[in-house]
Steps between C-alpha positions, in 0.01 A plus 500: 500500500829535609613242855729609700681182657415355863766583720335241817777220407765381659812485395832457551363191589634363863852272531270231686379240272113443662495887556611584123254175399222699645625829422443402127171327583366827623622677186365232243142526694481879358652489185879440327807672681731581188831476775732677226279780436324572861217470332167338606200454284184385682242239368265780502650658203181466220666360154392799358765663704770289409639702249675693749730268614537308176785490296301343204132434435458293261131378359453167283145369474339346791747659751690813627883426633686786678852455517621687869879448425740277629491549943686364795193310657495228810834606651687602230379237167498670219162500323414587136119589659236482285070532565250390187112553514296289314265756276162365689646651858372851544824764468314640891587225664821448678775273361604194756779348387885555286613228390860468323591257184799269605533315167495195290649146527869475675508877580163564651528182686869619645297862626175254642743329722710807556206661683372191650838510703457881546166500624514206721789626652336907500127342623514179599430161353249520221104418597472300198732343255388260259781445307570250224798441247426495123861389349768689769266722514235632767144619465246562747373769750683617811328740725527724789202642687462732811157664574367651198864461302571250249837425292529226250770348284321309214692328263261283171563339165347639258684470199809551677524505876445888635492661829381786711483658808138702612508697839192645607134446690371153564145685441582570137164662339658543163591161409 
């Protein structure tokens, strides 16, 4: 089945910083504004229908990652967005979340903080932030919440330090 895209979004998003703050709120409650595209995909797309917005689908194994292209998201950051299904999660159900590799060691830890400044300064200070150094580097998790909206920088060591960023529902049934 073929989507057309929501058009109920809102942007240009407003000069005022707490009306733009929830101006992209509102947005992120129904799905991901791609700002360079006017383009809105809903979390109500199935992953089934994914294919129609995907650049690249790519299957390996336990998992299914659609690559949507790189996007203005969040006032303007530009995103290489990205959505993965495990193989267990039913193809019906709706995806939840994007989420966007930022990199390993010095470079993905440069990006972490880049958007830790961005975000703070787009939403507000961060609901959680457990943060620790490992060398001059930082790992940890550093979230944003509003309603049923969630956005998380993670950064771990495993093997080498790597970090991403996930946008999507707090209620996320295919985790």
């Amino acid at each position: 089945m073929t989507h057309t895209s929501d058009t109920s979004f809102i942007f240009p998003y407003s000069e005022n910083k707490e009306t733009k703050r929830q101006q992209v709120w509102s947005n992120l409650e129904k799905g991901i504004l791609f700002e360079d595209a006017n383009r809105f995909i809903p979390w109500t797309i199935p992953f089934a229908d994914l294919d129609s917005f995907a650049e690249e689908r790519k299957g390996s194994g336990d998992r299914t990652n659609w690559f949507l292209g790189k996007h203005q998201i969040l006032d303007g950051y530009e995103s290489a967005i990205g959505v993965m299904k495990w193989s267990w999660v039913n193809d019906t159900n709706s995806f939840s979340e994007i989420e966007e590799w930022l990199g390993y060691d010095d470079e993905g830890n440069k990006k972490f903080l880049l958007l830790k400044g961005k975000l703070t300064d787009l939403l507000g200070e961060p609901t959680l932030l457990e943060l620790e150094k490992f060398g001059g580097l930082d790992l940890g998790s550093i979230e944003w919440t509003n309603q049923n909206v969630r956005i998380a920088l993670t950064g771990i060591e495993q093997f080498a330090c790597k970090y991403r960023m996930y946008i999507g529902l707090k209620e996320n049934k295919n985790r």
